[in-house]
N, C-alpha and C positions, 0 to 999 in steps of 0.2 A: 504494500500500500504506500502509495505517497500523496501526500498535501500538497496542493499549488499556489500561494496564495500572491494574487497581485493585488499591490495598495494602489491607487491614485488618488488624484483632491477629491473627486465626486463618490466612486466606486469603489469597493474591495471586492475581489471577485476572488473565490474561494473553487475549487476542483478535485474529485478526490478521485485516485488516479488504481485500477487495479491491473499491474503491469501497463499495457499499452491500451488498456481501455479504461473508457472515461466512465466512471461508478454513479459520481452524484457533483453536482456544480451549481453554486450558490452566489448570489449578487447582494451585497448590504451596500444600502445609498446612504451617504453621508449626509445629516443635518444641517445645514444650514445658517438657520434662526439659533442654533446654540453659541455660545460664546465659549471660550477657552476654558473657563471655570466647570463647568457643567458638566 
């Protein structure tokens, strides 16, 4: 098994890898309206 994970400013895009085949792949959108604190 391996984890893919790409960060960028908007998206983290997560991949979960079973040898050369793709298992399961997940997108979390980054917030916004939050401030650094939060």
């Amino acid at each position: 098994m391996l984890l893919a994970v790409d960060v960028g400013n908007t998206n983290v895009t997560l991949a979960l890898f079973d040898g050369e085949r793709l298992a399961a792949d997940w997108r979390l959108t980054s917030r916004h309206e939050w401030t650094a604190d939060e």
